[in-house]
C-alpha positions in Angstrom: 115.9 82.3 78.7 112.3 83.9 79.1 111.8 87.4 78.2 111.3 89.3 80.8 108.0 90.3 82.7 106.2 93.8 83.7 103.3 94.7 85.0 101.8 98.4 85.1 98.3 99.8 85.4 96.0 103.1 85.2 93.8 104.2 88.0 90.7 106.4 87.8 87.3 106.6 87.0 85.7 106.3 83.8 88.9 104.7 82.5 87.3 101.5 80.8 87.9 103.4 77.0 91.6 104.6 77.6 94.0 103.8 74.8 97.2 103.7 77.8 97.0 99.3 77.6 97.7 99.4 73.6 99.8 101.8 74.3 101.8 100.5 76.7 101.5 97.2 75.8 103.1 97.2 72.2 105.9 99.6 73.3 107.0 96.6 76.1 106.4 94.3 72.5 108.8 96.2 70.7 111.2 96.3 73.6 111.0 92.5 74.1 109.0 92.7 77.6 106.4 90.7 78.5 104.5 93.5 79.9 100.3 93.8 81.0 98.6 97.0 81.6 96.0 96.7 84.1 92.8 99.3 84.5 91.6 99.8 87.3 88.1 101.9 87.3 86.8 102.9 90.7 83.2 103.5 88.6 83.7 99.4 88.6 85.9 98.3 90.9 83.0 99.5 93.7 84.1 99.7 97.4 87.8 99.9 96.3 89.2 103.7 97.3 92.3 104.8 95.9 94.2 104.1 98.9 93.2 100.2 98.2 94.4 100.1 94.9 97.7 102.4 95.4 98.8 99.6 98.1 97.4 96.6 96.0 99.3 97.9 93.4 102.9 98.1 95.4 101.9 94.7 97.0 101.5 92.7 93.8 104.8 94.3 92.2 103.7 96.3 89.7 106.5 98.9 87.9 104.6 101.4 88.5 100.8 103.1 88.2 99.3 105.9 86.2 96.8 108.1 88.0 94.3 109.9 86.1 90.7 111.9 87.2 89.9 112.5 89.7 93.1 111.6 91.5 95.7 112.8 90.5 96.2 115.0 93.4 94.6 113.1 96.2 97.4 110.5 95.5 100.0 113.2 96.3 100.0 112.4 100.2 100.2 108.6 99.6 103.3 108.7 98.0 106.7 108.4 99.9 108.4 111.0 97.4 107.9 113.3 94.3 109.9 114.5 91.6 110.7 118.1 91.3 108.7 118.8 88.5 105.6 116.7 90.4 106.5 118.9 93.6 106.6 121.9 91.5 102.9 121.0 89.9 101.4 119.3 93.1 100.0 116.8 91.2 100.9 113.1 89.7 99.9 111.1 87.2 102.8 108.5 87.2 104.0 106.4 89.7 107.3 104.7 89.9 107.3 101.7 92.4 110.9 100.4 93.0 112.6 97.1 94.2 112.1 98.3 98.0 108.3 99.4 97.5 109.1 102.6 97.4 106.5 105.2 95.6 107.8 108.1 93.6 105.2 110.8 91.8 106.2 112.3 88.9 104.3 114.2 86.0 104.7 113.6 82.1 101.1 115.2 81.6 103.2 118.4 81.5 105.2 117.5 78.6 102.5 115.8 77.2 100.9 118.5 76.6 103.5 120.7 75.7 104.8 118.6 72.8 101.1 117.2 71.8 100.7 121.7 71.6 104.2 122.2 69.8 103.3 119.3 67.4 99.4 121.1 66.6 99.9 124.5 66.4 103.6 125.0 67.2 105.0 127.5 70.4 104.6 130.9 68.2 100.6 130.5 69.0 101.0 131.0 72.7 104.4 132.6 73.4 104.3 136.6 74.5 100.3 135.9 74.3 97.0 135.9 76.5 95.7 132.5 77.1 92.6 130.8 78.8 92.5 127.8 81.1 89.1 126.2 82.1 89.7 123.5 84.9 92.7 123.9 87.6 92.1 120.8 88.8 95.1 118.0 88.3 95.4 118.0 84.8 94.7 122.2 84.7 97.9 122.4 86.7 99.9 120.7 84.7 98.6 122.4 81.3 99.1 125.6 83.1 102.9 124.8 83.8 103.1 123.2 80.2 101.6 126.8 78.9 104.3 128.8 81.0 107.0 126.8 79.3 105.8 127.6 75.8 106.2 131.1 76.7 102.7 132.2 77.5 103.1 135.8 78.3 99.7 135.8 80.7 97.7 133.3 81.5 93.9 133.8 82.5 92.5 130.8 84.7 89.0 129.7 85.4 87.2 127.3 87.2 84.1 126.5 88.8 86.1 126.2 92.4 87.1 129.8 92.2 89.2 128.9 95.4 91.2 126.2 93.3 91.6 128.6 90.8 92.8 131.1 92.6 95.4 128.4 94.5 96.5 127.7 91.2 97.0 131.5 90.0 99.0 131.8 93.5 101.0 128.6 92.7 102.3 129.9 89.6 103.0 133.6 90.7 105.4 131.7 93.5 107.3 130.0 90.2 107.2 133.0 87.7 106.5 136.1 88.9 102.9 137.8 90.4 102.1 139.0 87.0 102.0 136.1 84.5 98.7 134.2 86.0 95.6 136.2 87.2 92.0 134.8 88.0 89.3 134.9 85.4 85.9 134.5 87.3 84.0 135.4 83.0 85.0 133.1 80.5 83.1 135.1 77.8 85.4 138.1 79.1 88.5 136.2 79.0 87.9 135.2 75.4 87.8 138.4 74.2 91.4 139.1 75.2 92.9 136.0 74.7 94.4 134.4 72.1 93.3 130.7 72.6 91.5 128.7 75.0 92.6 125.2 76.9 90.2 123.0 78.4 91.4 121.2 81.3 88.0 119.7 82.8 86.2 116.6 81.9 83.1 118.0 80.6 83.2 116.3 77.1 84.0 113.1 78.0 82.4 109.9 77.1 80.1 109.7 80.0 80.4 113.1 80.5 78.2 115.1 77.8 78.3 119.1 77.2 80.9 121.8 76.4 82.6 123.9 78.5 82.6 126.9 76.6 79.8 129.2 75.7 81.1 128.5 71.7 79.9 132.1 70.7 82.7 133.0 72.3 84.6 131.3 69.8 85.8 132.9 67.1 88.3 132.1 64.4 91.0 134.1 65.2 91.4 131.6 68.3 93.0 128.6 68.9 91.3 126.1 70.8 93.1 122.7 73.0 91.5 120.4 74.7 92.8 117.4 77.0 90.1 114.8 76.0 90.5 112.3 73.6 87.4 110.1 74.5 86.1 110.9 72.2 89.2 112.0 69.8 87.1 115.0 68.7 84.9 116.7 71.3 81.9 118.9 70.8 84.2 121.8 71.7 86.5 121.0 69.2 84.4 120.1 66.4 82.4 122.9 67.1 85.4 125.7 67.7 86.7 124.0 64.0 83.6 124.8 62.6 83.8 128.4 63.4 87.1 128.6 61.6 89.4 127.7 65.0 92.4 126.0 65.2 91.7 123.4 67.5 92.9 119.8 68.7 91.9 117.1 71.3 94.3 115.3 73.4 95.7 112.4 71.6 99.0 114.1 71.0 98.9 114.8 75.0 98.1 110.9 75.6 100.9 109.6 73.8 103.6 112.1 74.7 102.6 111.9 78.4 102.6 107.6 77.5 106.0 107.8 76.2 107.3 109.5 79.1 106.0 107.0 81.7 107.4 104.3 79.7 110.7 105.8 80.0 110.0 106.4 83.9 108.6 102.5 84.4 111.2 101.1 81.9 114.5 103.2 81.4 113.2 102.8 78.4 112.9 105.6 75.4 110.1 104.0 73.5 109.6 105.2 69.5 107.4 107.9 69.4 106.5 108.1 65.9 105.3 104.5 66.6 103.1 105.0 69.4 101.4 107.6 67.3 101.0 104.8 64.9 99.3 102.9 67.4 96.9 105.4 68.9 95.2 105.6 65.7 95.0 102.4 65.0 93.6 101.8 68.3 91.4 104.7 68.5 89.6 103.9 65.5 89.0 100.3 66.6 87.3 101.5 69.8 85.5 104.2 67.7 83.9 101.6 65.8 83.2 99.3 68.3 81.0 101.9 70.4 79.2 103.1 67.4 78.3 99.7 66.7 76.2 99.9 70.3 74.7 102.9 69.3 
């Protein structure tokens, strides 16, 4: 008997670096699936829109797609259901396609984060305190749920969009209370109260150069997070660890949120402990293969 056969993929832009194939791909090894995981980058994939790859996805029987920037809300109406904890967040970065076709959202950035946070710095660093969130787009919402879990006693949101900002701040008053989440339109300000510091935003990416914190700012009594991890270490957080920081990029949140997809594509509970093996195997060969074009 042949083993048996999956197919999953990750849409988004700028995607052509992601570490989610080796990932995925030696989890369905050690589970005995024959499993591909396909990338499909609308910065390549030109005249394809979301909505193209969403239904060639369904149409070609894949399990199921990640979503990733800048879509991870815009796919929200495209889907024919959500989970509660995707509902709750309004945005997706996991979709489950059954037998029937049918498309289910769910979110495992969420707990990504939260464990990748637990793991770094543990929940004592957040809980009962002031925190700072730059970037309330998809990924900022669920980092700002993820934060709420660990016990953050307020949380101070920023973004360029002030309006998104402020949709998010109302989004979280609706689920815990009008006084946990309030609008932060000065980061420098904000830092001076808060404990630590999330980024949520792409600037920092490969592709996408800068920081997106004014680093005097920083100071060492902070603790600084941040969702990239391409690169694995950011300016900000090489630059926050320099001035005596805590800080940590978002490999952790990458293979937590990776784990938890499995599970939803699969039903099954990959090893952990192992995937963090091969994120770092991984990273460091795609480390060394861009320096060697620079």
């Amino acid at each position: 008997m042949s083993e048996p056969r999956a197919l999953v993929g990750l849409i988004g832009a700028n995607i052509l670096q992601s570490l989610s194939p080796a990932l995925h791909e030696d989890a369905f090894a050690a589970a005995g699936i024959h499993g591909a995981y396909h990338l499909m980058d609308t910065d390549v994939l030109v005249g394809r829109t979301l909505a193209d790859l969403v239904a060639a996805s369904r149409t070609v029987g894949f399990l199921g797609v990640n979503v990733t920037f800048p879509f991870k809300e815009a796919v929200v109406p495209m889907l024919d259901g959500l989970s509660p904890e995707a509902a709750q967040i309004s945005a997706v970065n996991t979709v489950v396609i059954g037998r029937d076709g049918r498309m289910t959202g769910h979110n495992t950035d969420r707990i990504g984060f939260r464990r990748s946070f637990e793991e770094s710095l543990g929940a004592a660093a957040v809980a009962g305190k002031t925190a700072l969130l730059v970037g309330a787009g998809g990924a900022g919402r669920a980092v700002a749920f993820a934060l709420m879990d660990l016990g953050v006693g307020t949380l101070l949101l920023h973004d360029q969009d002030a309006a998104r900002a402020g949709a998010l701040v109302d989004t979280l008053a609706t689920h815990f209370g009008p006084k946990r989440a309030r609008l932060a339109r000065d980061v420098t300000t904000a830092l001076a109260e808060a404990a630590g510091v999330a980024n949520a935003t792409p600037v920092g990416m490969r592709g996408i150069s800068g920081n997106p914190l004014p680093m005097a700012a920083i100071e060492a009594r902070h603790w600084v997070a941040d969702v990239i991890y391409t690169p694995l270490e950011t300016e900000l957080v090489l630059s926050a660890r320099a001035k005596g920081a805590k800080s940590f990029g978002g490999g952790g949140m990458c293979v937590h949120q990776a784990a938890a997809a499995f599970q939803l594509f699969t039903g099954i509970a990959p090893d952990v402990e192992r995937m963090h093996r091969v994120f770092r195997a991984a990273a460091s060969a795609r480390d060394a293969r861009l320096a060697e074009k620079t």
